[in-house]
C-alpha positions as CSV (number, residue, x, y, z in Angstrom):
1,X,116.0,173.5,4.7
2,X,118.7,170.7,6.6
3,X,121.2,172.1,8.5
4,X,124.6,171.5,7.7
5,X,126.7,169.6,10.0
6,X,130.0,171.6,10.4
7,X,133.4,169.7,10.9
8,X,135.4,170.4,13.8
9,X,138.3,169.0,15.6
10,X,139.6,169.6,19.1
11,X,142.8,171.9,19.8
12,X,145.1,169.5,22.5
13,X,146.2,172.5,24.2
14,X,142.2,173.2,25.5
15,X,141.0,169.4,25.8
16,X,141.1,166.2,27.4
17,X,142.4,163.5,25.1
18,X,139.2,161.8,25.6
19,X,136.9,164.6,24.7
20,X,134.1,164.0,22.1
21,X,132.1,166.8,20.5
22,X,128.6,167.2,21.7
23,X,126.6,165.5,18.3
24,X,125.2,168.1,16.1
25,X,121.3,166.7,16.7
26,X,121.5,167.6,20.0
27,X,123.0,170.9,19.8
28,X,120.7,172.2,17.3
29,X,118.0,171.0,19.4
30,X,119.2,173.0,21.9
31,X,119.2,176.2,19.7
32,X,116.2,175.4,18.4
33,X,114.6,175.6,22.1
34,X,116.8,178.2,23.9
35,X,114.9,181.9,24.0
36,X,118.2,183.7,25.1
37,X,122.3,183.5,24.2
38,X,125.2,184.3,25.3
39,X,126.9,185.5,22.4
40,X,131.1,186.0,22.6
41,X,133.4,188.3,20.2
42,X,137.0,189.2,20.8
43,X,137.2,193.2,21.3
44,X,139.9,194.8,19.1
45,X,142.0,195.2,21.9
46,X,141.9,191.4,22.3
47,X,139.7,191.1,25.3
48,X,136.8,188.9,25.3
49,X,133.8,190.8,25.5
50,X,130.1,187.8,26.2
51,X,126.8,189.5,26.2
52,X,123.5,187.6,26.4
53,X,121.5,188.0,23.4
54,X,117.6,187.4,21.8
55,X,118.2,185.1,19.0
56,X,116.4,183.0,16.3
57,X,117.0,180.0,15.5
58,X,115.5,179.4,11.7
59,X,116.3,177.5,8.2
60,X,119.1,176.0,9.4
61,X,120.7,179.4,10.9
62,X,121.5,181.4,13.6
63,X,120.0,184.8,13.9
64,X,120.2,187.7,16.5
65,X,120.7,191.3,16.0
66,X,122.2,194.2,17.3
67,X,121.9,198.2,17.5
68,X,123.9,200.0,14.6
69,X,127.1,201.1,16.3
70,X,127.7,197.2,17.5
């Protein structure tokens, strides 16, 4: 299965005006060799909460897991 290429474009207010995305190739090849991520979520009472994480990297996707109450 090919991955699909997502679309994205850069918010002024958190980037250079020269800034260029890093090209989709490479950052799947970085997926595809990492063993460990740092996965970040927004907490309900809006504070960012980053973990590092096991994940998979398979058919195109992302996968990791986590414990039932997470």
């Amino acid at each position: 299965m090919a991955s699909i290429q997502p679309k994205f474009e850069f918010d002024d207010r958190f980037s250079e005006p020269e800034a260029k995305g890093t090209p989709w190739d490479g950052a799947v090849r970085v997926l595809k060799e990492s063993e460990l991520y740092w996965i970040t979520t927004v907490r309900r009472q809006g504070k960012p909460h980053v973990t590092p994480m096991v994940g998979v990297w398979s058919d195109g996707a992302m996968y990791f897991c986590t414990g039932p109450g997470e």
